[in-house]
RODO-2510 file (C-alpha; in nm, 4 decimals, decimal comma):
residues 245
     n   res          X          Y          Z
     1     x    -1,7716    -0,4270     0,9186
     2     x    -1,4434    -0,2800     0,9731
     3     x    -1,3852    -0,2843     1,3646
     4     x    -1,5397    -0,0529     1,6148
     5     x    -1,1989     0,1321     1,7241
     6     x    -1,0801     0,1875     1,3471
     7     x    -1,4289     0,2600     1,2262
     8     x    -1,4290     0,5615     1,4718
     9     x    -1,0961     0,6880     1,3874
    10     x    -1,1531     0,7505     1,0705
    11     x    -1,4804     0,8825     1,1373
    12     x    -1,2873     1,1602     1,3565
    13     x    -1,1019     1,2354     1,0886
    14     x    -1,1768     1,6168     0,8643
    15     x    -1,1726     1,5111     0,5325
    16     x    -1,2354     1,8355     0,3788
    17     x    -0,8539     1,8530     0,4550
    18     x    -0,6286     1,9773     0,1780
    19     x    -0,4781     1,7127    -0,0161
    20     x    -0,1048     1,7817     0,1379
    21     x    -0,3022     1,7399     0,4693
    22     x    -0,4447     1,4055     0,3150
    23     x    -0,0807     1,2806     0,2381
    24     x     0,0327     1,3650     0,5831
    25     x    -0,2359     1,1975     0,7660
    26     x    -0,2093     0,8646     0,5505
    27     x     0,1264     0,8463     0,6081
    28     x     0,0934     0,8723     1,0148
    29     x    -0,2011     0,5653     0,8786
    30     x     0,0583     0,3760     0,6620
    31     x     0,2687     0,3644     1,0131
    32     x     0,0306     0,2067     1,2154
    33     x    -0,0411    -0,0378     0,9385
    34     x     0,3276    -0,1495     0,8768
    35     x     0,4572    -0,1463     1,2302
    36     x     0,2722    -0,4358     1,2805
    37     x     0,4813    -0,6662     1,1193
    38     x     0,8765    -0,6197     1,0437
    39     x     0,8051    -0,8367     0,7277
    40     x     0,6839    -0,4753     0,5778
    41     x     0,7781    -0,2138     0,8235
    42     x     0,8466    -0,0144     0,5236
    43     x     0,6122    -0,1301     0,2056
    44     x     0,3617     0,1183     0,2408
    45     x     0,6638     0,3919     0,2425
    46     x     0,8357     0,2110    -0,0713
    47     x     0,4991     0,2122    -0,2793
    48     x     0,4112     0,5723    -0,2210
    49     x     0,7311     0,6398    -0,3746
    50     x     0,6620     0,3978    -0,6553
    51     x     0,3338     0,4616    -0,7939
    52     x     0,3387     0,8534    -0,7970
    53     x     0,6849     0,7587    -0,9904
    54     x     0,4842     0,5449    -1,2488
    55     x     0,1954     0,7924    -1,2750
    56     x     0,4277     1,0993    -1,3696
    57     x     0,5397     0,8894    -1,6611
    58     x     0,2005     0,9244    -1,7638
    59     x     0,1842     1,3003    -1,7545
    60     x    -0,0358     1,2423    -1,4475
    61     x    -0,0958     1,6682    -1,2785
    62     x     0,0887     1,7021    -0,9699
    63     x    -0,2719     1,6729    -0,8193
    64     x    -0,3076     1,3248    -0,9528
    65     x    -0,0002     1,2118    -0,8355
    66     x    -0,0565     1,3252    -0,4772
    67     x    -0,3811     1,1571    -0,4834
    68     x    -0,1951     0,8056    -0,5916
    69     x     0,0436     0,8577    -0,2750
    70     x    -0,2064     0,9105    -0,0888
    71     x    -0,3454     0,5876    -0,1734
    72     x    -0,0002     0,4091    -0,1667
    73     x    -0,0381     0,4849     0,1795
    74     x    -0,3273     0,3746     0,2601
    75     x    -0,3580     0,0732     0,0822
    76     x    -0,2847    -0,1824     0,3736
    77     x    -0,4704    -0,0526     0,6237
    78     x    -0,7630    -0,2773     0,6001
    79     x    -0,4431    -0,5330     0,7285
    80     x    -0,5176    -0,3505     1,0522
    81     x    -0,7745    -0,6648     1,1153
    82     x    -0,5324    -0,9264     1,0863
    83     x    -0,4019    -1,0554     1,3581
    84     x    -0,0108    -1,0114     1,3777
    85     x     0,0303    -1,3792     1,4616
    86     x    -0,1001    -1,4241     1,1091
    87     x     0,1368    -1,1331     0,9263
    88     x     0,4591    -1,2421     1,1075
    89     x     0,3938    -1,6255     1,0508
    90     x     0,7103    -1,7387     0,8874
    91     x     0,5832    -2,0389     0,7355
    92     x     0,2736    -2,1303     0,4423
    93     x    -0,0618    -1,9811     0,5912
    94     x    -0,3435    -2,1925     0,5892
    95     x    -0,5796    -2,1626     0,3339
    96     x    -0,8646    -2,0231     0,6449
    97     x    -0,5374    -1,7760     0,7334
    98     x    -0,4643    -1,7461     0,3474
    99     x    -0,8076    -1,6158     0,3327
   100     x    -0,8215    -1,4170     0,6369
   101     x    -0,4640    -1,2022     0,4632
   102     x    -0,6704    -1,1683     0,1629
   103     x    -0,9487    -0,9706     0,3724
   104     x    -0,7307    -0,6825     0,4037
   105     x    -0,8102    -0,5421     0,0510
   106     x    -1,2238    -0,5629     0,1110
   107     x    -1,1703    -0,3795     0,4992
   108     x    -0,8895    -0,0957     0,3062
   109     x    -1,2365    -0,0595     0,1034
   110     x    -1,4714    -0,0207     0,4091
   111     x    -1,2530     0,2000     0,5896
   112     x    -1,1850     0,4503     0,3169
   113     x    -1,5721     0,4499     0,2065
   114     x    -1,6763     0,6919     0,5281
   115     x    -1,7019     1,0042     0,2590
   116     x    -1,7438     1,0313    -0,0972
   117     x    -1,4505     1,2744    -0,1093
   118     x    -1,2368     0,9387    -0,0623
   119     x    -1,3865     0,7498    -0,3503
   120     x    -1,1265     0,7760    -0,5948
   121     x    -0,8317     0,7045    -0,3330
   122     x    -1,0299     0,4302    -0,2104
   123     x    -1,0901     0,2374    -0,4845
   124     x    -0,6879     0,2621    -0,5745
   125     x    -0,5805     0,1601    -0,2457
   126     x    -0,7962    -0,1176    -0,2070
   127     x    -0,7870    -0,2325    -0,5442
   128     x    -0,3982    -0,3275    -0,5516
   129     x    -0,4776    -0,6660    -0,5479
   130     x    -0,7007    -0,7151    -0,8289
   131     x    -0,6116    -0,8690    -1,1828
   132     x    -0,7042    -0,7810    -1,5292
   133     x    -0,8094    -1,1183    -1,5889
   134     x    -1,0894    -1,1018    -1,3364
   135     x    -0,8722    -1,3796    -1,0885
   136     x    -0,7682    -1,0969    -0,8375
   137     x    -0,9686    -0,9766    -0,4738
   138     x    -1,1542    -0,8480    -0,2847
   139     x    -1,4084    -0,8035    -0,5825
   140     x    -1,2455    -1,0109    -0,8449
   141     x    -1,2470    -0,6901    -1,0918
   142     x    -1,1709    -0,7334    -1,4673
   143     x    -1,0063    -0,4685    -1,7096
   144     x    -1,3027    -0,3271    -1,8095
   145     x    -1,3632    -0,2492    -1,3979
   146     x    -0,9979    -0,1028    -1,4106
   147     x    -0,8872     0,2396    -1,4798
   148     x    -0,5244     0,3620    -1,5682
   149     x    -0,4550     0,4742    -1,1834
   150     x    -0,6054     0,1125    -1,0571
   151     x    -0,3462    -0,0753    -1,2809
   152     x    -0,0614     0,1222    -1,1720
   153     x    -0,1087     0,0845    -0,8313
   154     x    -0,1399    -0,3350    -0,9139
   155     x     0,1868    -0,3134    -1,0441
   156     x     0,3859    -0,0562    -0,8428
   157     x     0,2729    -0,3153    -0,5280
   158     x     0,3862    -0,6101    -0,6935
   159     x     0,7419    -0,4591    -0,7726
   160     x     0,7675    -0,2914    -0,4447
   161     x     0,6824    -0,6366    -0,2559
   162     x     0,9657    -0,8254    -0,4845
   163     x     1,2383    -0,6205    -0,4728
   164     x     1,2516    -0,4872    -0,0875
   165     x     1,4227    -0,6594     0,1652
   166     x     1,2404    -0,8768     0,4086
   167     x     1,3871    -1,0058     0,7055
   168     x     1,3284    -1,3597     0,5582
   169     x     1,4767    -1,2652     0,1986
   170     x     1,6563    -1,0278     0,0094
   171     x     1,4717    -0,8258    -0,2433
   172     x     1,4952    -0,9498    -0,6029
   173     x     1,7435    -0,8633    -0,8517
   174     x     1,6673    -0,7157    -1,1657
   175     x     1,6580    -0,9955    -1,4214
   176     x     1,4089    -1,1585    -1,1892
   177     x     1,1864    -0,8820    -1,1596
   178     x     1,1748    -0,8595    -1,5201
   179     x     1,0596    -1,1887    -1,5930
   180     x     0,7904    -1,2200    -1,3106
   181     x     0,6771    -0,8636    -1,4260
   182     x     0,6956    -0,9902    -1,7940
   183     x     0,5297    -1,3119    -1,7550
   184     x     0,2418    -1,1681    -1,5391
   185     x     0,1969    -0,9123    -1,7884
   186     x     0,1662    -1,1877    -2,0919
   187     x    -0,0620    -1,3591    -1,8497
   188     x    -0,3280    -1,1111    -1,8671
   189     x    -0,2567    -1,0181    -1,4797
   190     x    -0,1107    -0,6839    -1,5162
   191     x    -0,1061    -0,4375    -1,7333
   192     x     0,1813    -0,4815    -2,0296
   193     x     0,1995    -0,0945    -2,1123
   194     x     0,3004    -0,0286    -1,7220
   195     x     0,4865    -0,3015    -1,6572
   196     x     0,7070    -0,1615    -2,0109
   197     x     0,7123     0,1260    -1,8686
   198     x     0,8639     0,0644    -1,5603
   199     x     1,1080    -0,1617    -1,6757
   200     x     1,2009     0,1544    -1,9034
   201     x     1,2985     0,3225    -1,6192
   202     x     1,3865     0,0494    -1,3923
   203     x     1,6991     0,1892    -1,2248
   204     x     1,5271     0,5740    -1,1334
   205     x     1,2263     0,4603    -0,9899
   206     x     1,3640     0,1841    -0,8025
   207     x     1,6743     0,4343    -0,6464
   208     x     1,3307     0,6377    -0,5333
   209     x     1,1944     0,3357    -0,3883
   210     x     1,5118     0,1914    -0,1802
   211     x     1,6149     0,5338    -0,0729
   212     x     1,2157     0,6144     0,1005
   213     x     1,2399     0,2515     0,2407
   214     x     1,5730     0,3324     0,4133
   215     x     1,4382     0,6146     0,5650
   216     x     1,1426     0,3870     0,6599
   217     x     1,3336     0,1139     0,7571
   218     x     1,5663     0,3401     0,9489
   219     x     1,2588     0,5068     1,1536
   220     x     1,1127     0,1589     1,2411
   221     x     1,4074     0,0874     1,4432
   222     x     1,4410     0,3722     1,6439
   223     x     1,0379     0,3648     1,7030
   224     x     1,0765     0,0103     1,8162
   225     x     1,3278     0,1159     2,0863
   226     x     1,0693     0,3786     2,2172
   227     x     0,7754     0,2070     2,2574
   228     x     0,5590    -0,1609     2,1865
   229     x     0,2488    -0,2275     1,9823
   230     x    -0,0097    -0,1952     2,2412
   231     x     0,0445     0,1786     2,2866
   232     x     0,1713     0,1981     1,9038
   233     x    -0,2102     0,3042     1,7628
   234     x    -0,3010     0,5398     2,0633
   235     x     0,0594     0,7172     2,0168
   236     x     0,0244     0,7770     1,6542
   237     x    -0,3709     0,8987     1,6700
   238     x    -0,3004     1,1388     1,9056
   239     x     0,0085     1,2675     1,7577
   240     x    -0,2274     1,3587     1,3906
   241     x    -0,5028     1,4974     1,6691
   242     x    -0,2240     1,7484     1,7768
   243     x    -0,1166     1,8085     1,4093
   244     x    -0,4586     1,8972     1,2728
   245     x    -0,5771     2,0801     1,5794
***
């Protein structure tokens, strides 16, 4: 059960709220998820430019891309129950902290299940990490479980992962990406028509991905000079309480 103190935030929450209201409030979310850890102070930020990227190439309504950003942003929050001495580790986890990083995807599930109206963003957010070949988590999905919007989240959160900067390693280059992207695809991981199509347009939709993650990266700083963790998830609550009064 996803912990007392996030359980009732997001029970406080209105989600009859318009879906540009949605987007707003998961991105205030998607802060309080990747402040946490400066190994992806700005992921969340990166995929929501991503995916809605990927699903336009699909002629997805500007309805249907809003509802993928919203679920870019959301989809670490279930990381909210790991403890930070776990995300910033620098070395190998442990396979009982391996598993414990691995919980975030079932908890992004939990959190997002407290109305129906969240189904359909839920199940993209928390299913980012889940493989066509039935090998992925938290439910260890297949294609058959997957729909189009599923698989392009998988694969806009694997790119986004490999090719920003963290401040262990510089984001891969292109020829890299290609070939873990291709490989994964011939693998039966990911999807092969996405993964084509995002190396088809490689250069746009990663410009739209490094240029969000500046302005991520760029916020994180100056919110780290301000004020520490402890009062990081009071600060940010009741700054969306005064925006939605």
């Amino acid at each position: 059960m996803i912990s007392k103190e996030l359980d009732n935030f997001f029970e406080d929450i209105d989600w009859k709220m318009d879906l540009d209201e949605l987007i707003n409030v998961s991105k205030l979310i998607s802060h309080i998820t990747d402040f946490r850890s400066p190994f992806t102070a700005a992921h969340s930020q990166g995929l929501a430019a991503v995916a809605p990227a990927l699903a336009e190439k699909y002629n997805y309504s500007k309805r249907e891309c809003k509802e993928i950003k919203a679920a870019a942003y959301l989809h670490d929050i279930g990381k909210l129950m790991v403890p930070t001495e776990i995300l910033n580790k620098k070395g190998k986890p442990t396979k009982k902290e391996w598993n414990i990083l691995r919980s975030h995807t079932y908890y992004t599930y939990q959190a997002l299940s407290t109305s129906p109206k969240l189904d359909k963003i839920r199940n993209m957010a928390a299913y980012h990490h889940e493989k066509l070949d039935g090998t992925g988590y938290p439910f260890q999905l297949d294609k058959k479980d997957l729909n189009l919007s599923e698989r392009i989240m998988a694969v806009a959160d694997i790119f986004t992962a490999i090719t920003e900067d963290r401040p262990y390693r510089k984001g891969m280059k292109k020829n890299k990406v290609e070939k873990i992207l291709t490989e994964m695809s011939l693998s039966n991981k990911i999807d092969k028509d996405i993964v084509a199509t995002l190396l088809e347009n490689y250069n746009e939709i990663n410009q739209l991905r490094i240029e969000k993650q500046k302005n991520a990266s760029d916020y994180y700083q100056d919110f780290r000079e301000k004020i520490n963790e402890k009062r990081l998830f009071y600060l940010l609550k009741e700054t969306s309480n005064e925006l939605y009064k």
